[in-house]
PyMOL CGO cylinders between C-alpha atoms (Angstrom):
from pymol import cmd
from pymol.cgo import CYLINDER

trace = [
    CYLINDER, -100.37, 201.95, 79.73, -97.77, 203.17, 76.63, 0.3, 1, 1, 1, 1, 1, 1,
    CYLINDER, -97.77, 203.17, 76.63, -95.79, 201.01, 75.28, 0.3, 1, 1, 1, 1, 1, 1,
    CYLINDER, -95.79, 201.01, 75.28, -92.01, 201.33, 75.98, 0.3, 1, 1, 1, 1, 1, 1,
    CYLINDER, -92.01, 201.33, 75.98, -90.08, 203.83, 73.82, 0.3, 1, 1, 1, 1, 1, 1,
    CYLINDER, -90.08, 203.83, 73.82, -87.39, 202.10, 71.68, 0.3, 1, 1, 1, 1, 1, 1,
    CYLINDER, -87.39, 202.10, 71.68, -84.17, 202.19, 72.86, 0.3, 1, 1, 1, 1, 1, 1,
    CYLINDER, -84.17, 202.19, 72.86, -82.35, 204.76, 69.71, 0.3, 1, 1, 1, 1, 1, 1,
    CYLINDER, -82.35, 204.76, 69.71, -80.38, 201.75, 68.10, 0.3, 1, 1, 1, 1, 1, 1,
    CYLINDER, -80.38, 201.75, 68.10, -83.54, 199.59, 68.32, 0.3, 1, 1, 1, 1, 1, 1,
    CYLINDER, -83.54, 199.59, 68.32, -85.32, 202.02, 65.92, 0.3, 1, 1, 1, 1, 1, 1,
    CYLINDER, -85.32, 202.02, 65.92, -82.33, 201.18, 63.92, 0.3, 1, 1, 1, 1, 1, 1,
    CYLINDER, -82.33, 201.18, 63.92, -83.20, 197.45, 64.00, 0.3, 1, 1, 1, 1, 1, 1,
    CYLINDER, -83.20, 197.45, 64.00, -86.67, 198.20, 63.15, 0.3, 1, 1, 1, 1, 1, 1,
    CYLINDER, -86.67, 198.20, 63.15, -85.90, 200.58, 59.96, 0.3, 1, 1, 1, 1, 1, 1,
    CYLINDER, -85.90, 200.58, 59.96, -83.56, 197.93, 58.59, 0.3, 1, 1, 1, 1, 1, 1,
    CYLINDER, -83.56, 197.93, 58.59, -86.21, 194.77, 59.30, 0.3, 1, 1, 1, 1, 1, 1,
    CYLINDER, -86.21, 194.77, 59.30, -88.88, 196.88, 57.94, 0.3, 1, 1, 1, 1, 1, 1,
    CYLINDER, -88.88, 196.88, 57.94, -86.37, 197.69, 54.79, 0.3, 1, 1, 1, 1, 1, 1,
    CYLINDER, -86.37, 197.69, 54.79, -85.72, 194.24, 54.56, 0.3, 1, 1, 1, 1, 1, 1,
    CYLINDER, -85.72, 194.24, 54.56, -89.30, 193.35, 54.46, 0.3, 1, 1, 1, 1, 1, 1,
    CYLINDER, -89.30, 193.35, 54.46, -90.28, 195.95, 51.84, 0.3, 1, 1, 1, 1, 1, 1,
    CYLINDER, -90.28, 195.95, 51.84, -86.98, 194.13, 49.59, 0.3, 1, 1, 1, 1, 1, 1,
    CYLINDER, -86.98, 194.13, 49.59, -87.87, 190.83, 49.80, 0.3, 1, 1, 1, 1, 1, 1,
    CYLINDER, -87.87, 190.83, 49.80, -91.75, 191.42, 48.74, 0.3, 1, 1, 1, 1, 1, 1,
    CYLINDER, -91.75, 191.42, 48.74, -90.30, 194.01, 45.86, 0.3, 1, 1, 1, 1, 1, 1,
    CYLINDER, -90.30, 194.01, 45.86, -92.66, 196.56, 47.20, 0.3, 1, 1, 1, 1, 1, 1,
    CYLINDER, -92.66, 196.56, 47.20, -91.99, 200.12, 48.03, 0.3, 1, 1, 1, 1, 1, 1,
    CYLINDER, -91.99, 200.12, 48.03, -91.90, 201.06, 51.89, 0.3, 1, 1, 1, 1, 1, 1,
    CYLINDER, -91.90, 201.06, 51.89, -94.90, 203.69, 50.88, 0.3, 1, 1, 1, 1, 1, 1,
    CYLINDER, -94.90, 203.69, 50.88, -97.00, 200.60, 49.72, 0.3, 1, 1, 1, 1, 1, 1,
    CYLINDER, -97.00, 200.60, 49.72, -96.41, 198.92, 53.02, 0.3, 1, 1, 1, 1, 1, 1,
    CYLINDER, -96.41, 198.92, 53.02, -98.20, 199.83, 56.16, 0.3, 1, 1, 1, 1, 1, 1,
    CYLINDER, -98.20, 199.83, 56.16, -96.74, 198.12, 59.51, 0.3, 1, 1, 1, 1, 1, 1,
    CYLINDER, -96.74, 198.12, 59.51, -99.61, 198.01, 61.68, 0.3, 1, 1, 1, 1, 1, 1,
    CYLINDER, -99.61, 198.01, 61.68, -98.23, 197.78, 65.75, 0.3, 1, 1, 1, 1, 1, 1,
    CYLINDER, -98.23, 197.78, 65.75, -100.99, 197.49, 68.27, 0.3, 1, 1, 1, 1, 1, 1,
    CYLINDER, -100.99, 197.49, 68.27, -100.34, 196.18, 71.94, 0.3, 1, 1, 1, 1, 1, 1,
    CYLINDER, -100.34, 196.18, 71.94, -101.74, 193.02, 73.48, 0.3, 1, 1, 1, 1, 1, 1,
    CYLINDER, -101.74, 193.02, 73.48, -101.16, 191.29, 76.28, 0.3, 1, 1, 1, 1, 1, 1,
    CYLINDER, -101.16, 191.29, 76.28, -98.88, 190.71, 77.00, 0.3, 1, 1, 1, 1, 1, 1,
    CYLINDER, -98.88, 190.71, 77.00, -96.88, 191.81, 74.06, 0.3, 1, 1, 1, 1, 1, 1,
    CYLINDER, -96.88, 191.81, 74.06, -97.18, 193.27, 70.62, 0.3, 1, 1, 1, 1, 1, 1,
    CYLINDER, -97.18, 193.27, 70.62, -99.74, 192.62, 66.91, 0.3, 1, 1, 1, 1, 1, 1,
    CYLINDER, -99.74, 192.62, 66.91, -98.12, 193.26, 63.74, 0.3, 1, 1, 1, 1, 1, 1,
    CYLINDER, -98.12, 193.26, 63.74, -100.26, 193.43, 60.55, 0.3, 1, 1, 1, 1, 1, 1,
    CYLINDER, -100.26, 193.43, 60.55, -98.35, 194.15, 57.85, 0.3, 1, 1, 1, 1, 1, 1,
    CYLINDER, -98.35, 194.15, 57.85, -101.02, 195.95, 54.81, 0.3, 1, 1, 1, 1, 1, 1,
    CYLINDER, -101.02, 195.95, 54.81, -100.11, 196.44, 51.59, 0.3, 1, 1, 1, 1, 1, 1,
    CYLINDER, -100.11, 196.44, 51.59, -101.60, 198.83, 49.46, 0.3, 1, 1, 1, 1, 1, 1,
    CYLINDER, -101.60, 198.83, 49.46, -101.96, 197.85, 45.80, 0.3, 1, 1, 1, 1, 1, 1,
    CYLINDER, -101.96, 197.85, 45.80, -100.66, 200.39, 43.92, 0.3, 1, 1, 1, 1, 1, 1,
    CYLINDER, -100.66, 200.39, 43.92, -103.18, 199.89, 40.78, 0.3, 1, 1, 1, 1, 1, 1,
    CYLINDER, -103.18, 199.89, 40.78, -106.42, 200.69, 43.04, 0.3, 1, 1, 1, 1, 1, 1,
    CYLINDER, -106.42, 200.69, 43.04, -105.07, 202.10, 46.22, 0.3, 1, 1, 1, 1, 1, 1,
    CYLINDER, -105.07, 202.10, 46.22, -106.67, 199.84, 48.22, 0.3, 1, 1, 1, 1, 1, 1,
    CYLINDER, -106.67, 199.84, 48.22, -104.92, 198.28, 51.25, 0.3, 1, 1, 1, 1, 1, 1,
    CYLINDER, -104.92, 198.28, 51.25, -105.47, 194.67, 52.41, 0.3, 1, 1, 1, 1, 1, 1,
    CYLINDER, -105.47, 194.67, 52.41, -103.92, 192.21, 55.22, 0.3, 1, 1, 1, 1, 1, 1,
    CYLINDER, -103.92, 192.21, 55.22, -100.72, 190.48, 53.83, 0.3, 1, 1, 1, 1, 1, 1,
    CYLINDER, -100.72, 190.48, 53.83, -99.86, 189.02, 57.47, 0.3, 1, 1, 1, 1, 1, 1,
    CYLINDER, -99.86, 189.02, 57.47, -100.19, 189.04, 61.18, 0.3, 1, 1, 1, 1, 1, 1,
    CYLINDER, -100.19, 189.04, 61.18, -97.98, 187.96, 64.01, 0.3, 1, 1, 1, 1, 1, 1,
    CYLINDER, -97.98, 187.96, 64.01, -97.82, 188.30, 67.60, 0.3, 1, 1, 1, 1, 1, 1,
    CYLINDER, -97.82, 188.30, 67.60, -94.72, 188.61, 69.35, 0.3, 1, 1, 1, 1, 1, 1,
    CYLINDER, -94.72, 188.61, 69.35, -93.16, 190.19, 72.67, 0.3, 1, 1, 1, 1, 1, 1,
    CYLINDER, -93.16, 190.19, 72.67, -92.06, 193.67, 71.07, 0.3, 1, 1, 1, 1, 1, 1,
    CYLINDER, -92.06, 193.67, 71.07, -91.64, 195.18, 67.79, 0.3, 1, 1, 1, 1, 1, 1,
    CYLINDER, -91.64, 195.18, 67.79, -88.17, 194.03, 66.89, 0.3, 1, 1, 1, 1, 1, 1,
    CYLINDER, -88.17, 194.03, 66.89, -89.27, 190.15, 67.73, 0.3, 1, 1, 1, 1, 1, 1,
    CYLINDER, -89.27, 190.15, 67.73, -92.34, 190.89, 65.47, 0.3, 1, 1, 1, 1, 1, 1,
    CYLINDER, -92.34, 190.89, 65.47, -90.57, 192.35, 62.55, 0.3, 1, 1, 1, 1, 1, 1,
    CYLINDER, -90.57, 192.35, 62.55, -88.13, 189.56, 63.00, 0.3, 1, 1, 1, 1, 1, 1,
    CYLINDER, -88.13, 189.56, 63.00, -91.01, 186.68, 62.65, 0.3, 1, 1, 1, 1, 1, 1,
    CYLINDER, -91.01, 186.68, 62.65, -92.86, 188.74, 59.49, 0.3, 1, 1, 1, 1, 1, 1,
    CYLINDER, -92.86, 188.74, 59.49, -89.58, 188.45, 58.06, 0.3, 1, 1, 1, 1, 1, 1,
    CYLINDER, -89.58, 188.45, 58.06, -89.34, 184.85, 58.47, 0.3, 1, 1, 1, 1, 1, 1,
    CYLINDER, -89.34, 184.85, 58.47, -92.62, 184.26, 57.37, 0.3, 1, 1, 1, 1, 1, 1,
    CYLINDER, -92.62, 184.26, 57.37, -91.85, 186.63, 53.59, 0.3, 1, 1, 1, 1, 1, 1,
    CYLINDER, -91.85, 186.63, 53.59, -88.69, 184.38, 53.71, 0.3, 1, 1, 1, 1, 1, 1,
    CYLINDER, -88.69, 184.38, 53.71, -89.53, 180.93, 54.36, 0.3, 1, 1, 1, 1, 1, 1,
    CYLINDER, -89.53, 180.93, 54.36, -93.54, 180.60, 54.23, 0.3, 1, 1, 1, 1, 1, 1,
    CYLINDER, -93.54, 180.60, 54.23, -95.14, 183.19, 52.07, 0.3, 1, 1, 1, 1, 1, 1,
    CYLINDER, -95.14, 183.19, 52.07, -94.19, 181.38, 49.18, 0.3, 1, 1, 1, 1, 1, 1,
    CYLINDER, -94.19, 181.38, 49.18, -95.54, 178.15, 50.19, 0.3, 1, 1, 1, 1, 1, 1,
    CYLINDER, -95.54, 178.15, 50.19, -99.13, 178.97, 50.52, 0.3, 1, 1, 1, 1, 1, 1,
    CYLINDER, -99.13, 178.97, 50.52, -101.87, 178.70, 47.98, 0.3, 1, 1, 1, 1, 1, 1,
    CYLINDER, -101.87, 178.70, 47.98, -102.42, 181.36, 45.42, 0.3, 1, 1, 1, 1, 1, 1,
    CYLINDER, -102.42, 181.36, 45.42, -105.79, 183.17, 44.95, 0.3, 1, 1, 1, 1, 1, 1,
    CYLINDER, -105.79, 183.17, 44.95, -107.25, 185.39, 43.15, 0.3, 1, 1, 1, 1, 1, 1,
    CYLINDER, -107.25, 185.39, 43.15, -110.26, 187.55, 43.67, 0.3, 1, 1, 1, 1, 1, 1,
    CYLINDER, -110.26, 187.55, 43.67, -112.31, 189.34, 41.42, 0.3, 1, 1, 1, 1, 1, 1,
    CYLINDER, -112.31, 189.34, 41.42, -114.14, 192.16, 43.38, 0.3, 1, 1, 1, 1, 1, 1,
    CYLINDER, -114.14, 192.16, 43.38, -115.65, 195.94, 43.41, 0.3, 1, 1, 1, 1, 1, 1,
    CYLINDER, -115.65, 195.94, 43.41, -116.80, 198.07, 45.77, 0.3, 1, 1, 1, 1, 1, 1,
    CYLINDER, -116.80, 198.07, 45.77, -120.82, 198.94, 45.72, 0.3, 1, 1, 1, 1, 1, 1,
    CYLINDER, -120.82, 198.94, 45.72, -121.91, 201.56, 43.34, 0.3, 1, 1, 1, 1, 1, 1,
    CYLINDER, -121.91, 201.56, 43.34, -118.46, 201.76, 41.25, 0.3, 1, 1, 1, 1, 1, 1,
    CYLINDER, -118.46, 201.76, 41.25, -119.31, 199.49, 38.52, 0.3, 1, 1, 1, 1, 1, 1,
    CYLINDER, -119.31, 199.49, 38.52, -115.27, 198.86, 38.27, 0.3, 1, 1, 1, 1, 1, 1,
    CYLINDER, -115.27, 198.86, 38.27, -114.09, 195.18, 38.36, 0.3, 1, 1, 1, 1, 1, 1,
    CYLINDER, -114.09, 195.18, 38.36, -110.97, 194.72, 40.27, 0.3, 1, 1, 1, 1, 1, 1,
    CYLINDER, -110.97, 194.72, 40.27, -108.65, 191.75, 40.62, 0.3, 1, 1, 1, 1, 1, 1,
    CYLINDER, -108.65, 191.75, 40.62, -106.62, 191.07, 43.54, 0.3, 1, 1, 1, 1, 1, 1,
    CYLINDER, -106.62, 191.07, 43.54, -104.02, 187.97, 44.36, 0.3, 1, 1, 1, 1, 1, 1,
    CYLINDER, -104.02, 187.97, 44.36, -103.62, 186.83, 47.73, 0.3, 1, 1, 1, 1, 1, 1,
    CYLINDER, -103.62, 186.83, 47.73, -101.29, 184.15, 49.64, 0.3, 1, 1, 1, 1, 1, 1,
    CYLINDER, -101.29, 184.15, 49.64, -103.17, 182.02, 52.06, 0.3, 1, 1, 1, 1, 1, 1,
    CYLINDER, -103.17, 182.02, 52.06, -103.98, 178.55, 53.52, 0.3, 1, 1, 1, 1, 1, 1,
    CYLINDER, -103.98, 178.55, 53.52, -107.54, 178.52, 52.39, 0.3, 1, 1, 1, 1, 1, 1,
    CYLINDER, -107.54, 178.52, 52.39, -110.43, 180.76, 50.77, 0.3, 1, 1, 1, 1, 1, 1,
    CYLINDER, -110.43, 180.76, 50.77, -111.37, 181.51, 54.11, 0.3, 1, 1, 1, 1, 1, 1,
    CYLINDER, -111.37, 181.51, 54.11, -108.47, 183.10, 55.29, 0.3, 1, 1, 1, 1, 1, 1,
    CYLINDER, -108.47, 183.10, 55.29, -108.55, 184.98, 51.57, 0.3, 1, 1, 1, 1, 1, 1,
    CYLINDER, -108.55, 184.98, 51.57, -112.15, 186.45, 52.43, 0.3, 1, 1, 1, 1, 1, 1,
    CYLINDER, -112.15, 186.45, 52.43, -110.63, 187.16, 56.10, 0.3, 1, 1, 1, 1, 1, 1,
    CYLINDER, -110.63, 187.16, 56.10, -107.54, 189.24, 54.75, 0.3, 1, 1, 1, 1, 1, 1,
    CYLINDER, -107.54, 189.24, 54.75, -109.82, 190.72, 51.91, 0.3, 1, 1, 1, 1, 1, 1,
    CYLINDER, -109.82, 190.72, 51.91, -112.46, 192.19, 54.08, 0.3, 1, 1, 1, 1, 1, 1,
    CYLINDER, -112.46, 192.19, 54.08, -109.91, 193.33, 56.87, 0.3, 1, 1, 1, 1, 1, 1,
    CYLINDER, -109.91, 193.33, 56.87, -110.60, 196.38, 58.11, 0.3, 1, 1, 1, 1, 1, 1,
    CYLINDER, -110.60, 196.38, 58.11, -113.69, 196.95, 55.65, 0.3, 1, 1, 1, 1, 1, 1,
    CYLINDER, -113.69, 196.95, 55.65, -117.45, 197.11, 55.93, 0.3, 1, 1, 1, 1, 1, 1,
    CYLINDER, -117.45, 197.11, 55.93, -118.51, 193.82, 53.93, 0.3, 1, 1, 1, 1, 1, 1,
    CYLINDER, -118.51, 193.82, 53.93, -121.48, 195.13, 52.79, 0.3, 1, 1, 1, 1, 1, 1,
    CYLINDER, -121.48, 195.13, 52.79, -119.49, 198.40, 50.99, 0.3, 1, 1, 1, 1, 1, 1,
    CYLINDER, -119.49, 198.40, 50.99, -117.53, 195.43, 48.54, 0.3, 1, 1, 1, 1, 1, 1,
    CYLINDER, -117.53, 195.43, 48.54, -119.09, 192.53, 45.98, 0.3, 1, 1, 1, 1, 1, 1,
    CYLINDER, -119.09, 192.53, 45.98, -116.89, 189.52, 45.62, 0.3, 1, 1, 1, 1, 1, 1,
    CYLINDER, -116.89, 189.52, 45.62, -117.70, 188.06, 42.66, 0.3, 1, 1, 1, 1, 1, 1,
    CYLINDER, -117.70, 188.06, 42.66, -115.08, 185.47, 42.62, 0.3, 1, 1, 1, 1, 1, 1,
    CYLINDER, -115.08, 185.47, 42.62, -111.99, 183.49, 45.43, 0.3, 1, 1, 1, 1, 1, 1,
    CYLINDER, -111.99, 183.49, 45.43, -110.78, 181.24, 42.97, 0.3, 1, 1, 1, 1, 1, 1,
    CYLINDER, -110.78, 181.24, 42.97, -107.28, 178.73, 43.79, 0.3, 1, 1, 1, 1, 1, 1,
    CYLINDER, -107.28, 178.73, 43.79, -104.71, 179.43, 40.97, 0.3, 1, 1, 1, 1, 1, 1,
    CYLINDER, -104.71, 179.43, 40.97, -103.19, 176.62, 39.30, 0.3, 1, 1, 1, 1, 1, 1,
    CYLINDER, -103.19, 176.62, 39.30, -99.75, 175.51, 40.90, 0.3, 1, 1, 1, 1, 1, 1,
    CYLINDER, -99.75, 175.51, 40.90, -97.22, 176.95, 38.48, 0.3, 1, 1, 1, 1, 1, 1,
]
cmd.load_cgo(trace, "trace")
């Protein structure tokens, strides 16, 4: 079954939480990949970023709400009040065969959920992590 179409001034709401999203993480909209898929009984988000030094794209966040709006509205939130407050990471990483070294920083509650975000999407074996290490607290 489809999902509903958006009423016209909902996409509205959903251009200007998506805007507001891309301003408070001071990342382009073209860096930023909203990611809806339906559940049940209601909606995914997973918000990917692509890092605009390697073009790769990794998970920033999920959420699961009732429809897109309520979604948008809680990965807001969660940029506002929460993103902050997590660990930092950073990985050190390349994919097979390149030789290049790569460095990546990532928000999380753990090195686990650091691999988890890191390998979203990806075949494990295509990528060498060399490193997950917990920045300092600045």
């Amino acid at each position: 079954m489809a999902a509903p179409i958006p009423a016209p001034d909902q996409h509205v709401e959903i251009a200007r939480l998506q805007r507001d999203i891309s301003r408070k993480l001071d990342l382009p909209m073209d860096k930023l990949v909203f990611n809806f898929r339906e559940n049940s009984p209601g909606i995914t988000l997973e918000l990917i970023t692509i890092n605009p030094r390697h073009d790769q794209a990794f998970l920033f966040h999920t959420v699961e709400a009732t429809g897109k709006t309520e979604a948008l509205e809680m990965m807001l939130d969660y940029v506002v009040k929460s993103f902050r407050k997590e660990q930092s990471y950073t990985v050190q990483w390349a994919q097979r065969g390149s030789g290049e070294l790569h460095t990546s920083y990532f928000r999380a509650q753990d090195m686990y959920e650091v691999l988890d975000k890191f390998y979203h999407g990806r075949q494990a074996d295509t990528y060498i992590v060399f490193s997950v290490v917990l920045n300092p607290i600045a």
